[in-house]
MIZA-23026 format. One record per residue (C-alpha): x, y, z; residue in three letters. Coordinates in nm, 4 decimals. Layout:
// MIZA-23026
<atom x="X" y="Y" z="Z" rest="ALA"/>
...
//
This chain:
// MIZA-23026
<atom x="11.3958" y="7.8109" z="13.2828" rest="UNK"/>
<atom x="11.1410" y="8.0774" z="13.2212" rest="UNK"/>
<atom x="10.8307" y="7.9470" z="13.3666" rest="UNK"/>
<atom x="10.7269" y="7.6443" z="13.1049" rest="UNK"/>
<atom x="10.4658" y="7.6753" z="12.8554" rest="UNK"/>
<atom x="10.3323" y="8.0208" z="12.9428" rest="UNK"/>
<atom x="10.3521" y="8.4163" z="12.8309" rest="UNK"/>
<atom x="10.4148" y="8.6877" z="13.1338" rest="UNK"/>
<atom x="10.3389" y="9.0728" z="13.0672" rest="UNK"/>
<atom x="10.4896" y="9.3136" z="13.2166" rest="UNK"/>
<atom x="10.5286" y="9.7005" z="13.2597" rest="UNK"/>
<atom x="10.7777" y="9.9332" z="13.3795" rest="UNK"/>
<atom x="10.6145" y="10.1764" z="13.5953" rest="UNK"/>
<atom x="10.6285" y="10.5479" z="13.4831" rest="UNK"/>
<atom x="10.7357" y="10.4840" z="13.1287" rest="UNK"/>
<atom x="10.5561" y="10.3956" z="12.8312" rest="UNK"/>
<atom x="10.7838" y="10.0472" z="12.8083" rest="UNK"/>
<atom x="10.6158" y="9.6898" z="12.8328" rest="UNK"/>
<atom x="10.7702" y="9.3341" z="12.8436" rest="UNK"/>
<atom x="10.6787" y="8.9878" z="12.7380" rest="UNK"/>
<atom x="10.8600" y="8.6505" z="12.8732" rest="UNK"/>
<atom x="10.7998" y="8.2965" z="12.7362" rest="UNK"/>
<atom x="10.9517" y="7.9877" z="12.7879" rest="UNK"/>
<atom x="10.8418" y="7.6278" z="12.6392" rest="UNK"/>
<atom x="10.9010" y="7.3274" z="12.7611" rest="UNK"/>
<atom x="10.6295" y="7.0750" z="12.6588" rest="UNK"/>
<atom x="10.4315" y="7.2637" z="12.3671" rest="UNK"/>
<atom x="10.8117" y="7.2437" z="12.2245" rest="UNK"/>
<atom x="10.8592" y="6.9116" z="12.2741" rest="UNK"/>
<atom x="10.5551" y="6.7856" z="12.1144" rest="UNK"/>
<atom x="10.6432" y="6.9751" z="11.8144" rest="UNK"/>
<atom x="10.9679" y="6.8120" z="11.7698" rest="UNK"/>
<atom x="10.8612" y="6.4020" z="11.8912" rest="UNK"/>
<atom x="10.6594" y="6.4680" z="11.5238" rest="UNK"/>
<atom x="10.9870" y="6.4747" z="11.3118" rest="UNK"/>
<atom x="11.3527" y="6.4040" z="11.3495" rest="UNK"/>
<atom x="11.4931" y="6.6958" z="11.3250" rest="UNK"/>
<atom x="11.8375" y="6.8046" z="11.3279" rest="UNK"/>
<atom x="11.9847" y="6.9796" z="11.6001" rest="UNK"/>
<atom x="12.0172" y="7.3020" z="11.4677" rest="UNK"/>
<atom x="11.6513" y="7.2993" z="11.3328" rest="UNK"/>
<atom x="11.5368" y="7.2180" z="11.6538" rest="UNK"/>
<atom x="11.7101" y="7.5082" z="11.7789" rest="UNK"/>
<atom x="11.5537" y="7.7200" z="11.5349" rest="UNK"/>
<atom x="11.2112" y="7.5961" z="11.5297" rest="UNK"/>
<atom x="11.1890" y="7.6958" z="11.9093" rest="UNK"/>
<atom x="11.3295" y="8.0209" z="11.8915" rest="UNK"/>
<atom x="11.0139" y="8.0766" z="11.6035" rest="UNK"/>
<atom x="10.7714" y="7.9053" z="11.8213" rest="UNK"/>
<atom x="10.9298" y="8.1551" z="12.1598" rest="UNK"/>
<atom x="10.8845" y="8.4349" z="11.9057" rest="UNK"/>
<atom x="10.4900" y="8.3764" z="11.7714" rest="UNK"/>
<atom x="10.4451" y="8.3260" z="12.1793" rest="UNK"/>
<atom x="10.5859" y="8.6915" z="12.2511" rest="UNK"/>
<atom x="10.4317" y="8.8355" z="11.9686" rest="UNK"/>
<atom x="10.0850" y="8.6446" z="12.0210" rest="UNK"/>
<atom x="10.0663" y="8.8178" z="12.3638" rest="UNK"/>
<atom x="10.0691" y="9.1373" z="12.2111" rest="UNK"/>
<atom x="9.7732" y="9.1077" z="12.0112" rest="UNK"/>
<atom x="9.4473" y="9.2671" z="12.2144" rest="UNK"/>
<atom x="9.2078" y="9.0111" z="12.0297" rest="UNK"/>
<atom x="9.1761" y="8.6680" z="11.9721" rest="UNK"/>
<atom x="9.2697" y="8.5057" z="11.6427" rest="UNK"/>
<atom x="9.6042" y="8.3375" z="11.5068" rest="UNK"/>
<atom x="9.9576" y="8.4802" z="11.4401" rest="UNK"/>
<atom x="10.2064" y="8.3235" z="11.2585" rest="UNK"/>
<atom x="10.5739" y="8.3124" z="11.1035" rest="UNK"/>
<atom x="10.6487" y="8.1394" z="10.8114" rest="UNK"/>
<atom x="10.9737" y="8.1520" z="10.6208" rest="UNK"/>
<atom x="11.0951" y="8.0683" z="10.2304" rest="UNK"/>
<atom x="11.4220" y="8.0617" z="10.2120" rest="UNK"/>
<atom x="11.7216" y="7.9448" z="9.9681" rest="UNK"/>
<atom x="11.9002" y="7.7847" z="10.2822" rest="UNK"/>
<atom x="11.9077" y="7.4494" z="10.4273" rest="UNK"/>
<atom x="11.6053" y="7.5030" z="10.5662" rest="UNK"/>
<atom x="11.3630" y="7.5762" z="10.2843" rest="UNK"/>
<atom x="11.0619" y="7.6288" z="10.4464" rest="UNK"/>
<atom x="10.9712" y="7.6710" z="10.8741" rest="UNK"/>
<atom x="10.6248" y="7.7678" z="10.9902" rest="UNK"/>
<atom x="10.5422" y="7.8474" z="11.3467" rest="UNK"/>
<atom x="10.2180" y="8.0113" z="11.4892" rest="UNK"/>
<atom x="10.0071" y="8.0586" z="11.8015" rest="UNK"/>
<atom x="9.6238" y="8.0347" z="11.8307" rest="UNK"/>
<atom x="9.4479" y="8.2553" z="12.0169" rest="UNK"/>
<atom x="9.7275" y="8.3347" z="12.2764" rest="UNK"/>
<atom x="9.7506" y="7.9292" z="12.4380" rest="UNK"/>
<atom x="9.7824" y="7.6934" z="12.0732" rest="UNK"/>
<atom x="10.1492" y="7.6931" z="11.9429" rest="UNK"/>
<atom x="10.2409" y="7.4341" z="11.6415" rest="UNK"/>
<atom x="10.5157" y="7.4640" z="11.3974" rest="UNK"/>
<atom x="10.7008" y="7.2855" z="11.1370" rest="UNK"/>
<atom x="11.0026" y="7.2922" z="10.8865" rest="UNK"/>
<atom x="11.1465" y="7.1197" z="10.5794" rest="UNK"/>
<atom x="11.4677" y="7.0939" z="10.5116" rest="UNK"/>
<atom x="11.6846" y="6.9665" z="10.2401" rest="UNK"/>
<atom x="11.8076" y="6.5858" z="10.2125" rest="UNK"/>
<atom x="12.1749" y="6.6724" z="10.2135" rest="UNK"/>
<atom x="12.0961" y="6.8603" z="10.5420" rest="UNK"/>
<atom x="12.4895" y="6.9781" z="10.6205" rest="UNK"/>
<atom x="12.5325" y="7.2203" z="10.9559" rest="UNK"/>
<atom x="12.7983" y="7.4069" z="10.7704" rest="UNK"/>
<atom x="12.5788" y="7.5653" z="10.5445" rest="UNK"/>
<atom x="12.3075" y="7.8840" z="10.6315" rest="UNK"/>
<atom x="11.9964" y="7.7641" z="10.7616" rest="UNK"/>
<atom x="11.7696" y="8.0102" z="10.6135" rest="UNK"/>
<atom x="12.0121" y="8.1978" z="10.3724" rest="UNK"/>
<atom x="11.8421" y="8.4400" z="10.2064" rest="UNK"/>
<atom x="11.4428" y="8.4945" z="10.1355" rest="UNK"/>
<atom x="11.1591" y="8.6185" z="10.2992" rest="UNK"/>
<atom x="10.9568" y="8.6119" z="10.6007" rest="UNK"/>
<atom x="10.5549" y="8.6276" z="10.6490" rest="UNK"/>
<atom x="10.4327" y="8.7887" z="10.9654" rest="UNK"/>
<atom x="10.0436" y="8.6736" z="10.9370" rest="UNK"/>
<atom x="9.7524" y="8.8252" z="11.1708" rest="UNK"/>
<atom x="9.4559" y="8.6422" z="11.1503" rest="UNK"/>
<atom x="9.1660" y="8.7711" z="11.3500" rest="UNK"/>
<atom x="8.8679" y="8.5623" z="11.4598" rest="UNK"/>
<atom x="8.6487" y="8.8902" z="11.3619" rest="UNK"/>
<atom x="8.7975" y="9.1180" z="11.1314" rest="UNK"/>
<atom x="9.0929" y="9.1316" z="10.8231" rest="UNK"/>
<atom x="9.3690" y="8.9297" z="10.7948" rest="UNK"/>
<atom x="9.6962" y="9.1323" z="10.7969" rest="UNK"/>
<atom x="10.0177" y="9.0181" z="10.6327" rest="UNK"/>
<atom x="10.3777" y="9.2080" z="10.6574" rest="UNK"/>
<atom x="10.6439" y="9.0841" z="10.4850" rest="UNK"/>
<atom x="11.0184" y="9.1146" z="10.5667" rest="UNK"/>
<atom x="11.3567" y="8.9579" z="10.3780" rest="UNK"/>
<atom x="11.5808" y="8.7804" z="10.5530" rest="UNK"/>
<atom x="11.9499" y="8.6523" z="10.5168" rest="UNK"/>
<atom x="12.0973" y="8.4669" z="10.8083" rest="UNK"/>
<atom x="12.4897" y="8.4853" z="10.7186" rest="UNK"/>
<atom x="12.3796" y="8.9106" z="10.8008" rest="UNK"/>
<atom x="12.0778" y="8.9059" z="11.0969" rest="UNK"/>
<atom x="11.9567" y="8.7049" z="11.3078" rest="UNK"/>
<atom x="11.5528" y="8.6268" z="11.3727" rest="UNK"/>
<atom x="11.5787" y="8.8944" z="11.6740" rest="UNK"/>
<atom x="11.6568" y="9.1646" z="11.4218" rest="UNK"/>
<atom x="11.5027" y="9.0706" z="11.1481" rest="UNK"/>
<atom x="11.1785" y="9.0982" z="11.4129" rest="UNK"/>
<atom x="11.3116" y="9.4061" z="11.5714" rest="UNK"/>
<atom x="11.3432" y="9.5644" z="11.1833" rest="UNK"/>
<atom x="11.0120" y="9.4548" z="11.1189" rest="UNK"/>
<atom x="10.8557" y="9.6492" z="11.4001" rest="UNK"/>
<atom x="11.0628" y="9.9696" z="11.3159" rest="UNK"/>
<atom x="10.9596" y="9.9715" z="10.9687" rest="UNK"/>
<atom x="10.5937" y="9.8685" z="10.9188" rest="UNK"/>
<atom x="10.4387" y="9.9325" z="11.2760" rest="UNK"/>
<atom x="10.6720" y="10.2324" z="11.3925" rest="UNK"/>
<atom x="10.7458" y="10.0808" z="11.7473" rest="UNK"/>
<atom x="11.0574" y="10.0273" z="11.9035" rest="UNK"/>
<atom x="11.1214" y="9.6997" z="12.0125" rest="UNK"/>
<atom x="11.4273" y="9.4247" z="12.1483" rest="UNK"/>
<atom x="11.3646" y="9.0899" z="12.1156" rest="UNK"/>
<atom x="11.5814" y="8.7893" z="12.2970" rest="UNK"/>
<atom x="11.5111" y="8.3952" z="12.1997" rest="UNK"/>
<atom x="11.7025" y="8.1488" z="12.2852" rest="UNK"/>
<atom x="11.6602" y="7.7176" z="12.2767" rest="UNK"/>
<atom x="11.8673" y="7.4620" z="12.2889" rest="UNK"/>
<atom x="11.6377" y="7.1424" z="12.1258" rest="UNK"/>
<atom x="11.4893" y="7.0557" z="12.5226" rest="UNK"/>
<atom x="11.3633" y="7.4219" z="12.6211" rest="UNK"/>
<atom x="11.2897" y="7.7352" z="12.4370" rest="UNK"/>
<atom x="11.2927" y="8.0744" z="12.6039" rest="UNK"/>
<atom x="11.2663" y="8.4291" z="12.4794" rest="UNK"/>
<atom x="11.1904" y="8.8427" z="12.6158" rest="UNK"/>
<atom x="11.0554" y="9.1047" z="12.4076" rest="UNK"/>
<atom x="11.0795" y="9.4794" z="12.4975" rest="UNK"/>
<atom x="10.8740" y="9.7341" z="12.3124" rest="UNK"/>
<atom x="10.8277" y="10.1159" z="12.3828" rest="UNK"/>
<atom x="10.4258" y="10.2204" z="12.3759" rest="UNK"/>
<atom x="10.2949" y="10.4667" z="12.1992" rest="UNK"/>
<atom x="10.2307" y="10.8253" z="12.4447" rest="UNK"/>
<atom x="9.9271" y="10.8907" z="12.2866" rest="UNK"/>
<atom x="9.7225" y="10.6700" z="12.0933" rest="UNK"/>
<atom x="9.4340" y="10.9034" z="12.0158" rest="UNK"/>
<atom x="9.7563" y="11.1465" z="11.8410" rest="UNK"/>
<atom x="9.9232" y="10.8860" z="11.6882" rest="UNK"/>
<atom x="10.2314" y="10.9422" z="11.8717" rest="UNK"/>
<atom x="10.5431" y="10.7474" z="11.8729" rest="UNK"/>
<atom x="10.7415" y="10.8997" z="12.0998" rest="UNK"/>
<atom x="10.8647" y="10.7367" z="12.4586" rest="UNK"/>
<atom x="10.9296" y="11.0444" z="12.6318" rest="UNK"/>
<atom x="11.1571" y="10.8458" z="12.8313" rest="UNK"/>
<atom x="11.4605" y="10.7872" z="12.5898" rest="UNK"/>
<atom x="11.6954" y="10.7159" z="12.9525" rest="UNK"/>
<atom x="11.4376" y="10.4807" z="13.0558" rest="UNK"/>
<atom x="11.4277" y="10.2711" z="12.7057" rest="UNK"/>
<atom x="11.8031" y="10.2630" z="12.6704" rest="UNK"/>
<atom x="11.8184" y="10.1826" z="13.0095" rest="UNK"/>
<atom x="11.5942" y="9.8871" z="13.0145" rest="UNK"/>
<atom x="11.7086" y="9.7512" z="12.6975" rest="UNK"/>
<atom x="12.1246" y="9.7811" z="12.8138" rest="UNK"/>
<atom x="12.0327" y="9.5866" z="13.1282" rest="UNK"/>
<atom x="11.8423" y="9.3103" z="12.9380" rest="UNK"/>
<atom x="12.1444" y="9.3149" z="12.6855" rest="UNK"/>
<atom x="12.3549" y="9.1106" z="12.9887" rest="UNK"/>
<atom x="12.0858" y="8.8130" z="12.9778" rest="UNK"/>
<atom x="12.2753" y="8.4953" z="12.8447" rest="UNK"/>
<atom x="12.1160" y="8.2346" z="12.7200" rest="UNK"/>
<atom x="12.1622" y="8.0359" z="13.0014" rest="UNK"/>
<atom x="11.9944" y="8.2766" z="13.1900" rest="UNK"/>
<atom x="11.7107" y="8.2667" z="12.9403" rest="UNK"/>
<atom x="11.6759" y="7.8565" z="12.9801" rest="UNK"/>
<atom x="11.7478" y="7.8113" z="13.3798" rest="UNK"/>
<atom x="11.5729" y="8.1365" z="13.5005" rest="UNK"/>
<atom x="11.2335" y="8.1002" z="13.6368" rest="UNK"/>
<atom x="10.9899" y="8.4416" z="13.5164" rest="UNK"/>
<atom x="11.0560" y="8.6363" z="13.8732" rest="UNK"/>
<atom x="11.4284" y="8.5152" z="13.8956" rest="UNK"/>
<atom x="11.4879" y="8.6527" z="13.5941" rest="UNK"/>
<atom x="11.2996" y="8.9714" z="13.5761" rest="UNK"/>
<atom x="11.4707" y="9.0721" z="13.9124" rest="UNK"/>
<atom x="11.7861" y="8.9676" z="13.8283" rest="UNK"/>
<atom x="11.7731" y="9.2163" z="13.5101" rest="UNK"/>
<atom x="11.5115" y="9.5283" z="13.6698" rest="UNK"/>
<atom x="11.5601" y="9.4827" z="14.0447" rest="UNK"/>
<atom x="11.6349" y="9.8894" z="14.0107" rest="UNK"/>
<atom x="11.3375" y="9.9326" z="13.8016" rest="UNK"/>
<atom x="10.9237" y="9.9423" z="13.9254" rest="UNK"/>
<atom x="10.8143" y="9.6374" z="13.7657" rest="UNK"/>
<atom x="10.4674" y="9.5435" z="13.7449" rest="UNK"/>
<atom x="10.4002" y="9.1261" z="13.6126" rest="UNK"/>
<atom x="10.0439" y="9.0680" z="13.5206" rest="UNK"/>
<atom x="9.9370" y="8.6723" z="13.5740" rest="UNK"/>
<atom x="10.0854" y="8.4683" z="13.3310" rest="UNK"/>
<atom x="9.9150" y="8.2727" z="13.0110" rest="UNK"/>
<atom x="9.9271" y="7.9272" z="12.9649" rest="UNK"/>
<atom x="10.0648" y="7.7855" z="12.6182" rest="UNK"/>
<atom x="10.0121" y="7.4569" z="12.4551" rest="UNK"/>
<atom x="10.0628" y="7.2255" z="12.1798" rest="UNK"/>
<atom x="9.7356" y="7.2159" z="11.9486" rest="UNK"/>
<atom x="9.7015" y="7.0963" z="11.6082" rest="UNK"/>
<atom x="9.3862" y="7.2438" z="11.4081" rest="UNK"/>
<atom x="9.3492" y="6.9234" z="11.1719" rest="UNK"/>
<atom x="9.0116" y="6.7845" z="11.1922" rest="UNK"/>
<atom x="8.8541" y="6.5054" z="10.9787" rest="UNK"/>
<atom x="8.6029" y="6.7188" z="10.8407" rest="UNK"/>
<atom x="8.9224" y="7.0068" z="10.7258" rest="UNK"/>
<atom x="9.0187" y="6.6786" z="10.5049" rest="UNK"/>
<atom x="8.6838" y="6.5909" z="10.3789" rest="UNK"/>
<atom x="8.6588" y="6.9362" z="10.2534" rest="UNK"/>
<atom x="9.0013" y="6.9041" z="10.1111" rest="UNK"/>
<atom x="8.8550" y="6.5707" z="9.8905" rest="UNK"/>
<atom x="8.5359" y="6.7840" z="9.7847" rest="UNK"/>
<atom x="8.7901" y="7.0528" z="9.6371" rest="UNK"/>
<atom x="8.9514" y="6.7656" z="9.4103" rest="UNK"/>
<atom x="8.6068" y="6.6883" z="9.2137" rest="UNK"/>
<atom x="8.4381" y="6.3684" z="9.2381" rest="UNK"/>
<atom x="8.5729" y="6.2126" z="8.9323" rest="UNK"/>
<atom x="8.9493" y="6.2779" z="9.0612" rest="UNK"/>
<atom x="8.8317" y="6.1582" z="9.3787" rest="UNK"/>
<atom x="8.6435" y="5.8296" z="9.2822" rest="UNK"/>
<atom x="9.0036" y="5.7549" z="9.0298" rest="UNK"/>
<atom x="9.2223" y="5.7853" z="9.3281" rest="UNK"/>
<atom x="8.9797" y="5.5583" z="9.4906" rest="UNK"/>
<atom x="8.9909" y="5.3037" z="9.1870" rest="UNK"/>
<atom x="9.3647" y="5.3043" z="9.2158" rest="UNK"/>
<atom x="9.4055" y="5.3257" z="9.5508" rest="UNK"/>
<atom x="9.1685" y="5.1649" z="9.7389" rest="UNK"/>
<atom x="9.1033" y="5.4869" z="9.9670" rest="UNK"/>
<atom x="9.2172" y="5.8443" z="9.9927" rest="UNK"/>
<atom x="9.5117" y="5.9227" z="10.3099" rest="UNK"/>
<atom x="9.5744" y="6.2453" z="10.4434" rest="UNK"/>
<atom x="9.8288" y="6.3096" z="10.7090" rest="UNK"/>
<atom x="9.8642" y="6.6142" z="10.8693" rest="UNK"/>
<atom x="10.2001" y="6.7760" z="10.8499" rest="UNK"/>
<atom x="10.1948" y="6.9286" z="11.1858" rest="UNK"/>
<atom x="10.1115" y="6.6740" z="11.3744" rest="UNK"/>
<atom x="10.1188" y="6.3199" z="11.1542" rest="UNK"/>
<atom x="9.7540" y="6.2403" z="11.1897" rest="UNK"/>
<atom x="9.6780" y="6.0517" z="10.9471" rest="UNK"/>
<atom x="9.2957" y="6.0829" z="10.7979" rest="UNK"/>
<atom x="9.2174" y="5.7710" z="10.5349" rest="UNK"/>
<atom x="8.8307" y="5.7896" z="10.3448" rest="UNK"/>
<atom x="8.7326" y="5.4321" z="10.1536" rest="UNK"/>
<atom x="8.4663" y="5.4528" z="9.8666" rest="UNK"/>
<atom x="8.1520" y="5.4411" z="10.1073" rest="UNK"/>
<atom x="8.3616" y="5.7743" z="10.3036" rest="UNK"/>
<atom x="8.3715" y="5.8987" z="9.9533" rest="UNK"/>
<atom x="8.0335" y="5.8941" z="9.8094" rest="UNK"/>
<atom x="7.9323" y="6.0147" z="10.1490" rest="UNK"/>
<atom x="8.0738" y="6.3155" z="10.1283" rest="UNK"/>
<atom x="7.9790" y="6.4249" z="9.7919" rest="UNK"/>
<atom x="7.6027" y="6.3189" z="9.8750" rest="UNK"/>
<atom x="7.6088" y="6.5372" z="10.1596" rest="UNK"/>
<atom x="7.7430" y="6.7915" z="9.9498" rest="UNK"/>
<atom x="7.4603" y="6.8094" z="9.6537" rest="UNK"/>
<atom x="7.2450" y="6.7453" z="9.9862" rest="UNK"/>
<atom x="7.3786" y="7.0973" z="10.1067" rest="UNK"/>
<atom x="7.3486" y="7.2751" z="9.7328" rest="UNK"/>
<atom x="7.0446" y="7.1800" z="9.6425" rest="UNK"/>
//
């Protein structure tokens, strides 16, 4: 396969065209020993987590990126996103009467979410309708319309592996604002050749296999690679803030009742439980804090 669990730039020497390559092999699988998923929303989950890799990569800061999806399919809700280029998690919920037969996704919307560690948060919004597109060009739309930038996209998984290639053309001119290639033979060049990867291809192909099998006519420059990983960003503390938002008399009722307050993480199924000393902890520290 691509190589496993890392991003790969790359550029095509005079032209304004640059690549990404991901594949995920153990980042995906941690995602998907949380749940039992069914087949085809394994599938789908790693071509989302393939995609937040690719598009991760292209960010020049750090901060998070995400994709999360609504829609009125079997699959009503599917969340992937990648942390500061390396920290990939994702999730989905589907519907009880889960049937293969019917659209995943059907029709809804799609939340492309930039969240820098400095700076403001940026969110583009695209539909989507399965039966009609595909997450490729539903991605490749979304570029064309909001950000102005051509760009192919390729994803591909199979439930063990997850693989994908993203082409975009770069700006001439930054400081002008220009879109233009100035190599329209190059770009429809480039992208016809990666039009004959398979998917097979995608999952067996090592980075430099691959990119030589597809450009071996073309001056390809490959930066070093970036490593990804499974991460979860659930922390004790994330919860304990989460109890301080319900009040302290809703809190100390759930307690009566209860016995304890248990929150598990959806991501990852850590589960966080706070008793009544846990409890009254918290909110001491908080007066503590606002006093």
């Amino acid at each position: 396969m691509s190589n496993p669990d890392q991003t790969q730039r790359f550029l095509f020497d005079d032209t304004h065209i640059r690549g990404e390559i991901t594949g995920l092999h153990s980042s995906y699988q941690e995602v998907l020993s949380k749940h039992n998923y069914p087949e085809p929303v394994q599938r789908l989950l790693g071509e989302f987590m393939a995609a937040v890799a690719l598009l991760s990569d292209t960010l020049k800061f750090r901060g998070t990126l995400s994709l999360q999806v609504r829609g009125a399919g079997q699959v009503r809700m599917l969340m992937a996103e990648c942390r500061n280029h390396e920290a990939l998690r994702a999730i989905a919920q589907y519907n009880d009467d889960f049937s293969p037969e019917v659209d995943l996704l059907g029709k809804g919307q799609m939340a492309i979410t930039i969240e820098p560690e400095k700076g403001k948060r940026y969110q583009g919004v695209v539909s989507i309708d399965d039966h009609q597109h595909s997450l490729e060009r539903v991605l490749e739309d979304y570029f064309r319309q909001s950000e102005q930038i051509r760009t192919r996209v390729w994803l591909a998984a199979d439930g063990q592996q997850a693989a994908g290639l993203l082409l975009q053309a770069m700006p001439q001119s930054a400081s002008e604002g220009s879109l233009e290639m100035g190599d329209d033979d190059a770009w429809d060049r480039v992208v016809h050749l990666a039009d004959t990867l398979t998917e097979a291809e995608m999952l067996s192909l090592d980075n430099a296999t691959l990119l030589f099998r597809l450009f071996h006519e073309e001056k390809v420059r490959v930066f070093p690679g970036r490593d990804l990983r499974f991460e979860c960003t659930c922390t004790r503390e994330r919860c304990g803030n989460a109890i301080l938002m319900l009040g302290q008399l809703e809190a100390e009722q759930i307690i009566a009742e209860e016995g304890y307050i248990q929150s598990d993480c959806q991501f990852c199924r850590q589960q966080y439980r706070f008793d009544q000393a846990d409890v009254e902890a918290l909110f001491a520290d908080l007066r503590h804090r606002t006093n």
